[in-house]
C-alpha positions as CSV (number, residue, x, y, z in Angstrom):
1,X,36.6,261.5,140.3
2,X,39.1,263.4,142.1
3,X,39.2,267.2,142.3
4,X,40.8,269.3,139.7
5,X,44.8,269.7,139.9
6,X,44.9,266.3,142.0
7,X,48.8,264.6,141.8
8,X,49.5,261.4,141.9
9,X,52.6,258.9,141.3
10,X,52.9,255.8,140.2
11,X,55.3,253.2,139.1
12,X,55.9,253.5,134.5
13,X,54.8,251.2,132.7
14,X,57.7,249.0,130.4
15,X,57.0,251.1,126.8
16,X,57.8,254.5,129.1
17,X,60.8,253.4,130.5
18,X,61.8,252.1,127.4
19,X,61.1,255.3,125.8
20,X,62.9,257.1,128.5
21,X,66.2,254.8,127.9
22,X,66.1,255.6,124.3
23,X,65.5,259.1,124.8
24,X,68.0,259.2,127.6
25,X,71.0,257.0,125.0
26,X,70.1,260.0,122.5
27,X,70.5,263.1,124.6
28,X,73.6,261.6,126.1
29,X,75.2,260.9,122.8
30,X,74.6,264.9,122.1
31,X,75.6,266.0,124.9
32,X,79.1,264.7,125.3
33,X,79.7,265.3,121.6
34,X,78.9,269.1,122.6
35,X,81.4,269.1,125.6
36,X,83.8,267.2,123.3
37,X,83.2,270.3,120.9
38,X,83.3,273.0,123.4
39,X,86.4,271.5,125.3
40,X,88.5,271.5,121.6
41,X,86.9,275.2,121.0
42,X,88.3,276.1,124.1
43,X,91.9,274.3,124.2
44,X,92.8,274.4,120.8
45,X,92.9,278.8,119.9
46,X,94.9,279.1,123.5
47,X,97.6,276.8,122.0
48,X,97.7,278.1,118.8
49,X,98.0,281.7,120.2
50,X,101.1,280.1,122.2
51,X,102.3,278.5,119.3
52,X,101.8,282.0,117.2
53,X,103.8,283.7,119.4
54,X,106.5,281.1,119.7
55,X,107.0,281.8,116.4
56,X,107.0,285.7,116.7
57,X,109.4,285.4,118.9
58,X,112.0,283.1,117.6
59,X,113.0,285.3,114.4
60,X,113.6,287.9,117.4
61,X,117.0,289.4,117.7
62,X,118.5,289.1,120.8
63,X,117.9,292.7,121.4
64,X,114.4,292.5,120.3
65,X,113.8,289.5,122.4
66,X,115.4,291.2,125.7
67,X,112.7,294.1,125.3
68,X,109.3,291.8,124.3
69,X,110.5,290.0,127.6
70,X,110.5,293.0,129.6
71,X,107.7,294.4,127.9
72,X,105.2,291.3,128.7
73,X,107.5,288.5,130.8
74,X,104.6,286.5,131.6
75,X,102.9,286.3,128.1
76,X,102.6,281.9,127.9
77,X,101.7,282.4,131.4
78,X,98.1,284.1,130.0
79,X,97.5,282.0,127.1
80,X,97.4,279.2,130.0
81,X,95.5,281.1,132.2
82,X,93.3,281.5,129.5
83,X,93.0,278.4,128.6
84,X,91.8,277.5,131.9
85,X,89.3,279.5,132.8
86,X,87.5,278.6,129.5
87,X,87.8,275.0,130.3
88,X,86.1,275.5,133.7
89,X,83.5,277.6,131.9
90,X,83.0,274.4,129.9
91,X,82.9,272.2,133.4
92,X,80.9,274.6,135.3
93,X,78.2,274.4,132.4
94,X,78.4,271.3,131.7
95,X,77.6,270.4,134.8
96,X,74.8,272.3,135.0
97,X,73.5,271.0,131.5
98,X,73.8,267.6,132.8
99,X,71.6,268.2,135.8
100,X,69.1,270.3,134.5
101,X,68.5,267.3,131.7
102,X,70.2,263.8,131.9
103,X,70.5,264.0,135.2
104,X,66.5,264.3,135.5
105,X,66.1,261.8,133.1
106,X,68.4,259.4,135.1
107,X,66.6,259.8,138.4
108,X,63.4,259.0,136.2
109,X,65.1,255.6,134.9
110,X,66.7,255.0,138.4
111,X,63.5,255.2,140.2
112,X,61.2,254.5,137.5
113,X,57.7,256.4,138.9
114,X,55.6,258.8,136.7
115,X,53.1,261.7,137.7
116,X,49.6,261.7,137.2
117,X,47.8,264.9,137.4
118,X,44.2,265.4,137.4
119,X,43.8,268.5,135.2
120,X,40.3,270.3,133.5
121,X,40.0,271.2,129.9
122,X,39.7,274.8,129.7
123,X,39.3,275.3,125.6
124,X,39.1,272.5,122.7
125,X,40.4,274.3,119.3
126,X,40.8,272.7,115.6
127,X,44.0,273.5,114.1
128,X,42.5,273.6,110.2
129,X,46.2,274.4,108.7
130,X,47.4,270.4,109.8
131,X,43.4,268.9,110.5
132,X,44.7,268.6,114.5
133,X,42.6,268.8,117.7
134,X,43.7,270.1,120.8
135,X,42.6,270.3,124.1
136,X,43.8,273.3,126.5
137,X,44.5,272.7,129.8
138,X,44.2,274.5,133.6
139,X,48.0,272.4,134.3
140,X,50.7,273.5,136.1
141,X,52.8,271.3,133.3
142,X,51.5,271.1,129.7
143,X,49.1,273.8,129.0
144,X,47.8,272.0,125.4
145,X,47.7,268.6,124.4
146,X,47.1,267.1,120.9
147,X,44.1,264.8,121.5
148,X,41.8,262.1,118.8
149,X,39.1,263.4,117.0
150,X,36.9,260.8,119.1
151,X,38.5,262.0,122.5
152,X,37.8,266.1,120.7
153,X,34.2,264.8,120.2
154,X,33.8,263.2,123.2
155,X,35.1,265.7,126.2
156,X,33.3,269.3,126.7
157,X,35.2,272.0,128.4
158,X,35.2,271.6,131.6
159,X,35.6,267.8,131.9
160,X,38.2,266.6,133.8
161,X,41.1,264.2,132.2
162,X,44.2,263.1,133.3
163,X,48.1,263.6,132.0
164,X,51.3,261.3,132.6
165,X,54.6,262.5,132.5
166,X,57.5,261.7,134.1
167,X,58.2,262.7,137.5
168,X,62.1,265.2,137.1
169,X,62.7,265.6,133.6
170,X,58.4,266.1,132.5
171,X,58.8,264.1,129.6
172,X,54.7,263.6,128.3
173,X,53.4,260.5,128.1
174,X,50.0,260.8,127.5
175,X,46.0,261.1,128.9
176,X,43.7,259.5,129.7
């Protein structure tokens, strides 16, 4: 058996890409909806503020409207401003969003390899509240893992097991 904390990749198998696709159709669906959402949050109070004030300002006298311009000439011109900064604070993140997740989980599809990582069990523990076993591990990825009561039975700390997940966006796969 190799030694402890030994890394591996190889190629995934036809259920784990499949599960990545799905996974992948999901978080995409949710995360456009949320930049749909965020773009409208961001667009639509800058034109109602310039439509507000369009109104304020056409039951002006001319008087009155000869002093709000010299008061504050360029007022549109900072709604619009406005509005722009807030919609590249919605590109700039999400940008980042989309490479921190489905970006990952693209390059995961794309390539379609999966780590393996030799790991040791460092603590088994019972969870009596919902009757589940666990296994605690010395990983630099998943530090617990939900195991059978056979595999719970079977493995002493110490033992050595190993844990798939996928290579950029660590999606768990399972042991073995």
């Amino acid at each position: 058996m190799p030694a402890d904390g030994y890394i591996y990749e190889e190629s995934m198998n036809d259920s784990e890409l499949s599960f990545l696709k799905t996974k992948e159709e999901k978080e995409k669906r949710t995360f456009f909806k949320t930049v749909r959402i965020l773009l409208l949050l961001s667009i639509v109070p800058c034109c109602l503020g310039i439509i507000m004030e369009s109104i304020k300002r056409s039951t002006d006298s001319p008087a009155m409207a000869r002093l709000r311009e010299q008061e504050d000439p360029h007022v549109y011109l900072y709604y619009f401003f406005g509005m722009i900064f807030l919609l590249l604070a919605v590109i700039v993140g999400g940008y980042i969003g989309y490479r921190r997740s489905l970006g990952r989980l693209h390059k995961d599809i794309r390539l379609g390899g999966k780590t393996i990582e030799n790991t040791e069990i460092s603590r088994k523990q019972f969870v009596n509240s919902n009757n589940t076993y666990h296994f605690f591990l010395r990983s630099t990825f998943k530090l617990s893992i939900e195991v059978s009561k056979e595999d719970y039975d079977a493995y002493e700390e110490g033992d050595e097991i190993n844990i798939e997940y996928s290579t950029f966006s660590k999606v768990y796969f399972g042991y073995f």
